[in-house]
VOKE-940293 format. One record per residue (C-alpha): x, y, z. Coordinates in Angstrom, 3 decimals, always signed. Example, Ala and Ser with C-alpha at 12.3 -4.5 7.8 and 13.67 -1.06 7.14 Angstrom:
<nodes>
<node x="+12.300" y="-4.500" z="+7.800"/>
<node x="+13.670" y="-1.060" z="+7.140"/>
</nodes>
This chain:
<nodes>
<node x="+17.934" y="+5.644" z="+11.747"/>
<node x="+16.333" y="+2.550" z="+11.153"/>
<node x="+15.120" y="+0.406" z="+14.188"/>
<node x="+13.454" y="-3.170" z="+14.401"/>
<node x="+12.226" y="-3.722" z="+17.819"/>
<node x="+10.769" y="-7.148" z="+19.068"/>
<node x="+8.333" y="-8.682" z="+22.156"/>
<node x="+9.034" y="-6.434" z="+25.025"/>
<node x="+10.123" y="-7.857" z="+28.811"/>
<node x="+7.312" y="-5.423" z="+30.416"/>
<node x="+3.919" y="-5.129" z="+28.503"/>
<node x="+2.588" y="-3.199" z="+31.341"/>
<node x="+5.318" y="-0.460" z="+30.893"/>
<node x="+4.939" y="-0.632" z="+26.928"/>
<node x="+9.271" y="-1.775" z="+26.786"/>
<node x="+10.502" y="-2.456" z="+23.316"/>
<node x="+13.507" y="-4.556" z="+22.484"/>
<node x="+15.649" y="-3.159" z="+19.694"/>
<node x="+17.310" y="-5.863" z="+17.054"/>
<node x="+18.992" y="-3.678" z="+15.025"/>
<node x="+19.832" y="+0.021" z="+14.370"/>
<node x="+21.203" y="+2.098" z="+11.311"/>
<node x="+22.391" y="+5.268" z="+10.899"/>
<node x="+20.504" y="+7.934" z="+9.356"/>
<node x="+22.869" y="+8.232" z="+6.951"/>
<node x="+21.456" y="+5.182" z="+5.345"/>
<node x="+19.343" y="+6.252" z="+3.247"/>
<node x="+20.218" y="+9.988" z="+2.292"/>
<node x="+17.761" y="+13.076" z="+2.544"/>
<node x="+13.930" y="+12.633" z="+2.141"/>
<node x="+11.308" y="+9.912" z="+3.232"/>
<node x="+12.126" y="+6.351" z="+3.506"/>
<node x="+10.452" y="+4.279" z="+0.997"/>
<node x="+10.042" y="+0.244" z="+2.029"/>
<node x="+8.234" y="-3.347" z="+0.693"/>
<node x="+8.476" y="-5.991" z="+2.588"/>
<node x="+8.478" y="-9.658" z="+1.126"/>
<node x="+5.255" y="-12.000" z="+0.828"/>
<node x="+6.289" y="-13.883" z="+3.202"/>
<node x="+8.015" y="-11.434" z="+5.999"/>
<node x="+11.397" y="-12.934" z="+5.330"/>
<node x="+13.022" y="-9.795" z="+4.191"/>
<node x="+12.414" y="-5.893" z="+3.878"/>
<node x="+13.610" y="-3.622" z="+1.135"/>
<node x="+14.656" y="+0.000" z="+1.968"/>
<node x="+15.290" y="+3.189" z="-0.114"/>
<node x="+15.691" y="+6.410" z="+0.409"/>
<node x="+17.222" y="+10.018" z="-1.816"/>
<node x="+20.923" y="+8.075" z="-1.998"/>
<node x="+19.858" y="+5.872" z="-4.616"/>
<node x="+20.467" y="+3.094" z="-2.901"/>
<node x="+17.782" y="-0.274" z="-2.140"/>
<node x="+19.364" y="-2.009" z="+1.085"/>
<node x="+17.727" y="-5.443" z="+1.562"/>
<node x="+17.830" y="-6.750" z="+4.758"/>
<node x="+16.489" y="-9.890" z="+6.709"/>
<node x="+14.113" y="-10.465" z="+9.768"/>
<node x="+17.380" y="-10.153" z="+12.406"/>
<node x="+18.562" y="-6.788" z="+10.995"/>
<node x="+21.421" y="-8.459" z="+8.633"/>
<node x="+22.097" y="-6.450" z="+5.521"/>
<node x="+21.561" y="-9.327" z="+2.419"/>
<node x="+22.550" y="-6.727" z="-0.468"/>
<node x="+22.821" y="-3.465" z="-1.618"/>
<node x="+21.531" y="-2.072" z="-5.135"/>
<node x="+22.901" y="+1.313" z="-6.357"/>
<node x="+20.365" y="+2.917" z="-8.455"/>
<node x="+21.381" y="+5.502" z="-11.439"/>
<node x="+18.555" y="+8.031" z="-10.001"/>
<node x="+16.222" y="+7.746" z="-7.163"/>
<node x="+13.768" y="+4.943" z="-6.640"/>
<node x="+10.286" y="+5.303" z="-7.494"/>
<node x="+8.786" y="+2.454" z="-6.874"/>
<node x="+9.074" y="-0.940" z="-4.907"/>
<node x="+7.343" y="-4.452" z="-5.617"/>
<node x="+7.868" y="-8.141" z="-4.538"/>
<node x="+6.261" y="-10.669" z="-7.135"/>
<node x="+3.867" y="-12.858" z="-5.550"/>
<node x="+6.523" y="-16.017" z="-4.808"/>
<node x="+9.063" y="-13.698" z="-3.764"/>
<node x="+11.515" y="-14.487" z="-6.250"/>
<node x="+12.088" y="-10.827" z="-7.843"/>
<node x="+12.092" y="-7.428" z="-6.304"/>
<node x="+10.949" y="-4.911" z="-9.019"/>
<node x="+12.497" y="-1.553" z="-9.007"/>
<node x="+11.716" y="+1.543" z="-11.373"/>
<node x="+13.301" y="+4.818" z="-10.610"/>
<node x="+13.040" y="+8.145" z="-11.499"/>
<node x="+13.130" y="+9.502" z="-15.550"/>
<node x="+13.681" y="+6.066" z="-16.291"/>
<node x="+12.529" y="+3.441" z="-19.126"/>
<node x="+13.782" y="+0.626" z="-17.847"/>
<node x="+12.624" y="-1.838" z="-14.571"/>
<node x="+15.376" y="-3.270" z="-12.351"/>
<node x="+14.987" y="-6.856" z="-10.872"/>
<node x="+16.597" y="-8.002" z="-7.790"/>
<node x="+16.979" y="-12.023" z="-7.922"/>
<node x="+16.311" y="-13.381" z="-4.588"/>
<node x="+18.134" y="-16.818" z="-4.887"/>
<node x="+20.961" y="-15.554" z="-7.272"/>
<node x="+21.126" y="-12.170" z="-5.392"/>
<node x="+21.695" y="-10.365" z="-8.879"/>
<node x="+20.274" y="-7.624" z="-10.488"/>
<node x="+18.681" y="-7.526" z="-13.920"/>
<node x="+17.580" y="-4.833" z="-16.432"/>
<node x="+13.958" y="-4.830" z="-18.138"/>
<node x="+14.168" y="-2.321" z="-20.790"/>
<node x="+10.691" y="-1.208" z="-21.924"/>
<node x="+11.364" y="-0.424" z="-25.395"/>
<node x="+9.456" y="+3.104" z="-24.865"/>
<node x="+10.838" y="+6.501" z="-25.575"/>
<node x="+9.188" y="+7.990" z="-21.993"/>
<node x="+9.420" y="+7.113" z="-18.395"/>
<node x="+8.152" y="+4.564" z="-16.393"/>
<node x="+5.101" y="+5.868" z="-13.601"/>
<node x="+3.732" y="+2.632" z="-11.827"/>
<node x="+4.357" y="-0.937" z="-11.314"/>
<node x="+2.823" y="-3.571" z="-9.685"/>
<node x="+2.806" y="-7.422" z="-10.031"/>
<node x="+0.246" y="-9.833" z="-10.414"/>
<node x="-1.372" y="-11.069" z="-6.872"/>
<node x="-1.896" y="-14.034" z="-8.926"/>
<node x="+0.123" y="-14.615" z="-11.664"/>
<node x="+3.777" y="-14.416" z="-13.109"/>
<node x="+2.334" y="-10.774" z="-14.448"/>
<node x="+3.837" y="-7.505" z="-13.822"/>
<node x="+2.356" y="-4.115" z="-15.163"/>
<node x="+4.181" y="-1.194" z="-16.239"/>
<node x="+2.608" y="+2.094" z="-16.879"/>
<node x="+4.093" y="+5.159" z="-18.505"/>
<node x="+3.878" y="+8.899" z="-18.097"/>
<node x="+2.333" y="+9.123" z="-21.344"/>
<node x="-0.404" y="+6.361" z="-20.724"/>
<node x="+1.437" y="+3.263" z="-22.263"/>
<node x="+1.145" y="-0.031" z="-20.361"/>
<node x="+3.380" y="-2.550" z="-20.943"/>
<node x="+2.876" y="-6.007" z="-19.409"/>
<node x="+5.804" y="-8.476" z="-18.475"/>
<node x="+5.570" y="-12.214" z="-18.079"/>
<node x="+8.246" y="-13.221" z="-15.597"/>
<node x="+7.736" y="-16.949" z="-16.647"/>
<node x="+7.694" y="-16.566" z="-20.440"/>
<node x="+9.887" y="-13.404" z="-20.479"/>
<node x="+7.462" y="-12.074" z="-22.904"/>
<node x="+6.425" y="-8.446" z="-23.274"/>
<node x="+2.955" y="-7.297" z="-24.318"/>
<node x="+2.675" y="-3.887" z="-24.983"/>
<node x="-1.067" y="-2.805" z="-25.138"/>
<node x="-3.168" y="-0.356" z="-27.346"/>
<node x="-3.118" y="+3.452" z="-25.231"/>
<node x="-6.104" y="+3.824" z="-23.456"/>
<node x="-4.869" y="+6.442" z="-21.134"/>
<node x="-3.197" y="+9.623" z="-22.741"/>
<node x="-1.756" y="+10.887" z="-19.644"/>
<node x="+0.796" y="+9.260" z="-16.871"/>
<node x="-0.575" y="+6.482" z="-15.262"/>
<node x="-0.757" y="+6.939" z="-11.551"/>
<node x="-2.629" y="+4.178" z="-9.543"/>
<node x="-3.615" y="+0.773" z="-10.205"/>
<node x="-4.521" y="-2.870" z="-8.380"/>
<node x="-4.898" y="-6.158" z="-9.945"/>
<node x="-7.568" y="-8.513" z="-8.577"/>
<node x="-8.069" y="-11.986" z="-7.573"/>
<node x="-9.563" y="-12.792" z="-11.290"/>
<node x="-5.436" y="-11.098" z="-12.673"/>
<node x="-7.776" y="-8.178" z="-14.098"/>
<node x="-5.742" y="-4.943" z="-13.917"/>
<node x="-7.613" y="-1.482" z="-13.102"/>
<node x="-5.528" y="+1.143" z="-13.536"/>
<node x="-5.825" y="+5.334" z="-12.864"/>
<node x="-4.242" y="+8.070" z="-14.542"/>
<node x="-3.808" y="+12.237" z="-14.835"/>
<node x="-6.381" y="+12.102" z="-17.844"/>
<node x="-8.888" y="+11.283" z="-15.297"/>
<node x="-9.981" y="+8.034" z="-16.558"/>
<node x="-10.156" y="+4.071" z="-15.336"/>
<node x="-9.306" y="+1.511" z="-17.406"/>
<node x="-9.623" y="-1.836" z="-16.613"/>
<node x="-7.930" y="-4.998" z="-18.945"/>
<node x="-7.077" y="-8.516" z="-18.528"/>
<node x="-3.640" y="-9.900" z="-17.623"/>
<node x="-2.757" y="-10.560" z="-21.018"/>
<node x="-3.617" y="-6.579" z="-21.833"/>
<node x="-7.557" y="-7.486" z="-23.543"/>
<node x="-9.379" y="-4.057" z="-22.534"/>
<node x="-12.469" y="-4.883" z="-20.270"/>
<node x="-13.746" y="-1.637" z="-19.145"/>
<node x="-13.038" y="+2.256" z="-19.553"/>
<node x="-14.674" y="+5.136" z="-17.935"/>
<node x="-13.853" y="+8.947" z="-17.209"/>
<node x="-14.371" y="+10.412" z="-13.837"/>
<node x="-14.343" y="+14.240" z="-12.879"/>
<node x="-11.040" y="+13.851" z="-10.393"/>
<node x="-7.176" y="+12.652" z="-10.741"/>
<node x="-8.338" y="+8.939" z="-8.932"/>
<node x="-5.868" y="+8.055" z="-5.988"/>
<node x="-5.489" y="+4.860" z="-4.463"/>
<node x="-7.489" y="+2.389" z="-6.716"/>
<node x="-8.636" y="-0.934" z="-4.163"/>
<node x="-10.272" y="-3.787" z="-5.885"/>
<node x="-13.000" y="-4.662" z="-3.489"/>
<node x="-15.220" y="-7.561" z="-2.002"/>
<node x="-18.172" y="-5.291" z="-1.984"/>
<node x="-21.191" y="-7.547" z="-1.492"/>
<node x="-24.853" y="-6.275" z="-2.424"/>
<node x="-27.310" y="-8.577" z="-0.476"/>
<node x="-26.676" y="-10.955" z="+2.441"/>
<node x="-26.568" y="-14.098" z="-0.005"/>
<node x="-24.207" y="-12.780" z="-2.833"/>
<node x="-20.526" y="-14.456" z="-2.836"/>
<node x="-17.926" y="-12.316" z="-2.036"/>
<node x="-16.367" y="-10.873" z="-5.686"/>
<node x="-13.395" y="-8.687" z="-6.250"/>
<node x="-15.775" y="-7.223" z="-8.893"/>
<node x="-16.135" y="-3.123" z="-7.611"/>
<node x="-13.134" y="-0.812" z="-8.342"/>
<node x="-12.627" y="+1.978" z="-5.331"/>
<node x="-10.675" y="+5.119" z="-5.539"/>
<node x="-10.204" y="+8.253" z="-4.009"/>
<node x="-11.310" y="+11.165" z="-5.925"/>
<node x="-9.525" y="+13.367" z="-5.527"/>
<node x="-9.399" y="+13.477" z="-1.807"/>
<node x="-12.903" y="+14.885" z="-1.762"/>
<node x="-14.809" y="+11.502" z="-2.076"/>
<node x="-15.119" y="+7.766" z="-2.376"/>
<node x="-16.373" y="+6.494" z="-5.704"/>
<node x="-17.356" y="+2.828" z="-6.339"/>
<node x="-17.662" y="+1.378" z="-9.638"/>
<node x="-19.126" y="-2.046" z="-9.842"/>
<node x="-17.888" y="-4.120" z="-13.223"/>
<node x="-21.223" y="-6.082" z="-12.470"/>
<node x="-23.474" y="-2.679" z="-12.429"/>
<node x="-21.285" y="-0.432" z="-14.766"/>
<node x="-24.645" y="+1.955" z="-15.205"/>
<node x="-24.892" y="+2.190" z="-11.305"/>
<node x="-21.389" y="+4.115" z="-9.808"/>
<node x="-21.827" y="+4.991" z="-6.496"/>
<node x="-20.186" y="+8.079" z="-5.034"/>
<node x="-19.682" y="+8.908" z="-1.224"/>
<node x="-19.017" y="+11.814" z="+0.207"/>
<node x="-18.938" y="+13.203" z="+3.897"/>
<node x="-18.985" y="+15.609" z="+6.443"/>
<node x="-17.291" y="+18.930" z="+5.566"/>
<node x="-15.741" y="+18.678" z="+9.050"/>
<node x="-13.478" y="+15.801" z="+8.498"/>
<node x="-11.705" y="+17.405" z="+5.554"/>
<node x="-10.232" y="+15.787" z="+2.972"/>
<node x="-9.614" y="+11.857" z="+2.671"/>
<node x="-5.728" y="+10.955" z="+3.347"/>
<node x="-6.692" y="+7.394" z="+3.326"/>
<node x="-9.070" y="+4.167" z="+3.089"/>
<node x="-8.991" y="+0.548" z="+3.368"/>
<node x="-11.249" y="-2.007" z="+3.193"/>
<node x="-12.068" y="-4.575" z="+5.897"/>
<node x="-13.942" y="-7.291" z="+6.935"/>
<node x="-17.085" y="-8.106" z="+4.509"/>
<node x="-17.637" y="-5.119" z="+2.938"/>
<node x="-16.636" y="-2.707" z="+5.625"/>
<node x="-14.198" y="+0.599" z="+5.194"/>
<node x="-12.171" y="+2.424" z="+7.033"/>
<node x="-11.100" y="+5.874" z="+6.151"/>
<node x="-9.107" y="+8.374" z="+7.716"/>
<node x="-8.804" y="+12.135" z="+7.034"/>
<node x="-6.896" y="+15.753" z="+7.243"/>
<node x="-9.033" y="+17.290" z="+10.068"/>
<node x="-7.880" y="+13.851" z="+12.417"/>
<node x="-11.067" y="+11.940" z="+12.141"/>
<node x="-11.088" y="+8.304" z="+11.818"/>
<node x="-14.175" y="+6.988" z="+10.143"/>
<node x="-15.913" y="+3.483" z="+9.608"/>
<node x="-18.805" y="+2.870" z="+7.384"/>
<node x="-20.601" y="+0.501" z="+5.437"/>
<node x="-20.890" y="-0.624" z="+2.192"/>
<node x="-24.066" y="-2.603" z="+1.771"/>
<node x="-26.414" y="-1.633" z="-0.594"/>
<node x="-29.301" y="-1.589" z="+2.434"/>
<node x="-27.398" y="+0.843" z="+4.543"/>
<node x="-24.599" y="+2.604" z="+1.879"/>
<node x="-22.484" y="+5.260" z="+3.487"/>
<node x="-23.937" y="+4.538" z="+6.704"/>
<node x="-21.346" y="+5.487" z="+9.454"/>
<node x="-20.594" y="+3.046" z="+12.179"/>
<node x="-17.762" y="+4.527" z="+13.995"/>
<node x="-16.093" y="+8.415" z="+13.437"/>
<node x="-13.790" y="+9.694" z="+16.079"/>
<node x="-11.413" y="+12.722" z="+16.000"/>
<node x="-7.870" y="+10.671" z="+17.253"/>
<node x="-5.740" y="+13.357" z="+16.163"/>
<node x="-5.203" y="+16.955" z="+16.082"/>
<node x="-3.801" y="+17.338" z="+12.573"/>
<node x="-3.691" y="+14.986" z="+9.811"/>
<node x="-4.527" y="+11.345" z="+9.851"/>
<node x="-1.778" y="+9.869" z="+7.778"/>
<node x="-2.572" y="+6.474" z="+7.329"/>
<node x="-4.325" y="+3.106" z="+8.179"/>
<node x="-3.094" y="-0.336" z="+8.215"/>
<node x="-5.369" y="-3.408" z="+9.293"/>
<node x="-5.111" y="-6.858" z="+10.211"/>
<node x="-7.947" y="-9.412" z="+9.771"/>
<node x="-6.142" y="-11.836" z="+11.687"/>
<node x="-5.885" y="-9.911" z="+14.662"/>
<node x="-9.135" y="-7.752" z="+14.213"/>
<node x="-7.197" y="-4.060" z="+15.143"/>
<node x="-5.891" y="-1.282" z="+13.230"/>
<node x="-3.268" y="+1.146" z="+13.549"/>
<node x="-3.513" y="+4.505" z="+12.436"/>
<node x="-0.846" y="+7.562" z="+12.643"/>
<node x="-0.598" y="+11.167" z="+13.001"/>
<node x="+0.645" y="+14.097" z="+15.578"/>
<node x="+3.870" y="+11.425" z="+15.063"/>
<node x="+2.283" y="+8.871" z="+16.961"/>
<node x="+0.233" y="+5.763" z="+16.117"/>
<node x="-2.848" y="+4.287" z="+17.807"/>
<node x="-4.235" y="+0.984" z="+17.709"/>
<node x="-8.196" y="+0.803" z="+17.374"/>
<node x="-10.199" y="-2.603" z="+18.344"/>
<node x="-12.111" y="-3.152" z="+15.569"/>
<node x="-15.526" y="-4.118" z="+16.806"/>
<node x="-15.962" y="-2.388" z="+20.400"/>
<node x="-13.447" y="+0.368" z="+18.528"/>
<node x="-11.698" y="+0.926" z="+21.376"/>
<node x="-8.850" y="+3.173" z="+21.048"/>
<node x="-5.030" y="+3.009" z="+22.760"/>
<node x="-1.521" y="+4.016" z="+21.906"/>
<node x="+0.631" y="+2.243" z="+20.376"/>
<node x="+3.343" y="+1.902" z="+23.475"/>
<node x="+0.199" y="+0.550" z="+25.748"/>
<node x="-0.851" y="-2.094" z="+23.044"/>
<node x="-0.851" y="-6.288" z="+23.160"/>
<node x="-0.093" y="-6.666" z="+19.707"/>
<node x="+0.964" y="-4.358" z="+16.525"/>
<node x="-0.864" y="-5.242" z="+13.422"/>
<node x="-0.931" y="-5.236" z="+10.146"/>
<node x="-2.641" y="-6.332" z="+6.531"/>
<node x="-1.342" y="-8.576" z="+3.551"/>
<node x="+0.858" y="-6.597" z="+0.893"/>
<node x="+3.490" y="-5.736" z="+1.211"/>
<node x="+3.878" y="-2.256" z="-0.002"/>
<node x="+4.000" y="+1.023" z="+2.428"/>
<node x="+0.946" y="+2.313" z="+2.790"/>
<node x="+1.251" y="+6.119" z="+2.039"/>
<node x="+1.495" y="+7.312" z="-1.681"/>
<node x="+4.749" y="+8.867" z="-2.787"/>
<node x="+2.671" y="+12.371" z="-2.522"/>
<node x="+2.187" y="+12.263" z="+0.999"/>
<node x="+4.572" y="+14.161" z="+2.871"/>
<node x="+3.891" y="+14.811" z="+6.743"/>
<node x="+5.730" y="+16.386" z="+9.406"/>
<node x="+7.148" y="+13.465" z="+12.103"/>
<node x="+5.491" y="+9.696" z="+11.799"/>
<node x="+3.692" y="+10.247" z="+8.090"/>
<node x="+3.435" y="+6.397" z="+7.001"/>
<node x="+2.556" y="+2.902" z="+8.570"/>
<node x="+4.139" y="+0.204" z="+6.438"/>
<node x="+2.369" y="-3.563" z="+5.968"/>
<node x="+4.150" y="-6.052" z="+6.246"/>
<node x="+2.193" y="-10.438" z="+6.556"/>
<node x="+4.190" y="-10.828" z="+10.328"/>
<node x="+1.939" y="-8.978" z="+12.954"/>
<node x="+5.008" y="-8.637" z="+14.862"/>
<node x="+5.971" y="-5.836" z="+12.958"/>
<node x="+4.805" y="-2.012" z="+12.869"/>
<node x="+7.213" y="+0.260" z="+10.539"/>
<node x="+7.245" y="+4.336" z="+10.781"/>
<node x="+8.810" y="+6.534" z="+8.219"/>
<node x="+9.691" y="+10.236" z="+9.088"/>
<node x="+10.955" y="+13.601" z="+7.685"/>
<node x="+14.279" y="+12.508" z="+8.952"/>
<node x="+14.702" y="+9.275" z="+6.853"/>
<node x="+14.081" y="+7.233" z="+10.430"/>
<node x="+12.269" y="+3.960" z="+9.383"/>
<node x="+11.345" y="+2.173" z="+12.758"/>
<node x="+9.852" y="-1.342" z="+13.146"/>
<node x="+7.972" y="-1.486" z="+16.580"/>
<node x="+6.744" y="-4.173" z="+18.451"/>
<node x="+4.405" y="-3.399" z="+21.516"/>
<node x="+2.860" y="-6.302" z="+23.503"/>
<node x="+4.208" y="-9.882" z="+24.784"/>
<node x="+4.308" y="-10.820" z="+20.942"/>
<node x="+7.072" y="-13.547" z="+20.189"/>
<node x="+8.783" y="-12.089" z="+16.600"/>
<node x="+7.335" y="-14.626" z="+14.578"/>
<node x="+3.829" y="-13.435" z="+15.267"/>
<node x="+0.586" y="-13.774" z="+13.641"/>
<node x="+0.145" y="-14.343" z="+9.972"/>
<node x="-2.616" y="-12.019" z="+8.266"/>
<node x="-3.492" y="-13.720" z="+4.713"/>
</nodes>
């Protein structure tokens, strides 16, 4: 089922207030997929039917998009305007008009199947890789299509455009490439690990340096952290840590060049970036008895939720207190967008925390296609706004 619940009428006793409901049935066998919109205004779900359901804030269903295989991959453009949608063995991209409500085909031109999406944070720009290493770049604006020369020779996996519209993207072949928005190759380099999860960071080196989306993070492999800094491309930095917190399920960045990590062994870990005190840990605490599945964060409200043993917990960040979710003030969340977990993940009970810009909001996806939207906390629905 899928469940939206608002501001409760007894913080004390953790209540929740459901707004809407839906049957299981919804979305078919398998994990829920979701994006929510820029600006909060609506959610997109998908599930193993081959269905996207969009919905708005109050639960109402806005339109339904049958899909000729299952969905791979959801993506709001920056205004809102289009939903991207790429699916399964497929060459083409789907778009889902907002204003008109109708659906469009992008056909790529390319014999093999799309792998990844994602638009522009800044521009009209959306990027499609392929499984055999092709990216293709659309102009939503100009309609254009730029196909670029193959850098990767494998599927591309991962990828995360920055502030300056410079794409980095990941692939099987083990390499990152980064280019410009109009496909111009910037950077290439080969690491020894399929990289998961590429972040474009704010990593700052001294106390006086501007804050730059200029390093590239990724998870290799799920055995460490590696940092490549386009302003110190002789100079990657790799982190690794204790053998006791297993392998690394996920990371996000926070704060001024702060990250957050969480792993398979249940730890939750905080460190620093800084050049003076790299890798140093500031917080690590063992919240869960099996996995930790995933992080979210809100800069707004300075807390993060984190799930696993199918429950989520919210951690202050600064005294790092922890408390459940049901005892909470306020559920949080960061800017994006997209669910948080990779399409890879696959956990027993709660296994993702979605993002979504309204604070008001905290989603959960399970084995059993349930997609629940909490809200813990005297928090009206129109909460805080993290930008």
């Amino acid at each position: 089922m899928y469940a939206l619940a608002g501001p409760n009428k007894d913080a004390s006793e953790g209540m929740k207030r459901e707004l809407f409901v839906l049957s299981s049935k919804q979305h078919g066998g398998g994990p829920v997929m979701q994006c929510w919109h820029p600006d909060g205004l609506l959610l997109s779900t998908t599930g193993q039917n081959k269905v996207v359901h969009i919905f708005d804030r109050s639960g109402a269903l806005v339109d339904e998009i049958s899909l000729a295989a299952p969905c791979q991959q959801l993506d709001w453009a920056k205004d809102g305007d289009l939903l991207a949608i790429s699916q399964q063995e497929s060459n083409s991209v789907l778009f889902w008009d907002k204003n008109s409500r109708k659906t469009t085909t992008l056909d790529t031109n390319l014999k093999e199947s799309v792998s990844f999406i994602a638009w522009s944070k800044v521009g009209p720009q959306l990027a499609i890789g392929t499984t055999r290493g092709n990216l293709l770049i659309y102009n939503k604006k100009t309609q254009r299509k730029t196909p670029t020369i193959a850098r990767h020779t494998k599927a591309i996996t991962t990828g995360a455009w920055n502030g300056k519209n410079y794409l980095a993207l990941g692939g099987e072949d083990k390499q990152i490439t980064v280019t410009t928005h109009e496909g111009e190759p910037v950077e290439q380099t080969v690491v020894k690990s399929e990289p998961l999860d590429i972040m474009f960071s704010e990593m700052k080196a001294d106390k006086k340096s501007q804050k730059t989306e200029s390093t590239i993070s990724l998870n290799l492999g799920r055995k460490t952290i590696y940092l490549y800094n386009l302003t110190d491309r002789d100079n990657p930095i790799e982190l690794a840590f204790q053998p006791k917190y297993g392998t690394i399920t996920a990371y996000r960045w926070f704060g001024d060049g702060y990250m957050m990590l969480g792993f398979s062994e249940g730890y939750f870990v905080v460190i620093s970036t800084h050049m003076k005190e790299i890798g140093q840990e500031l917080f690590s605490s063992k919240l869960f008895n099996s996995a930790l599945t995933d992080i979210c964060f809100s800069a707004a409200l300075k807390k993060t939720a984190v799930c696993g043993d199918n429950t989520i917990k919210v951690v202050d960040v600064g005294n790092w207190k922890v408390r459940s979710a049901a005892r909470c003030d306020l559920v949080l969340f960061r800017s994006g967008g997209h669910t948080l977990s990779t399409n890879s993940l696959f956990w027993s009970g709660v296994w993702a925390v979605g993002a979504a810009r309204c604070a008001s909001v905290l989603v959960e996806h399970t084995t059993k296609c349930v997609l629940a939207c909490v809200c813990c906390g005297n928090v009206p629905l129109v909460g805080a706004v993290d930008r």
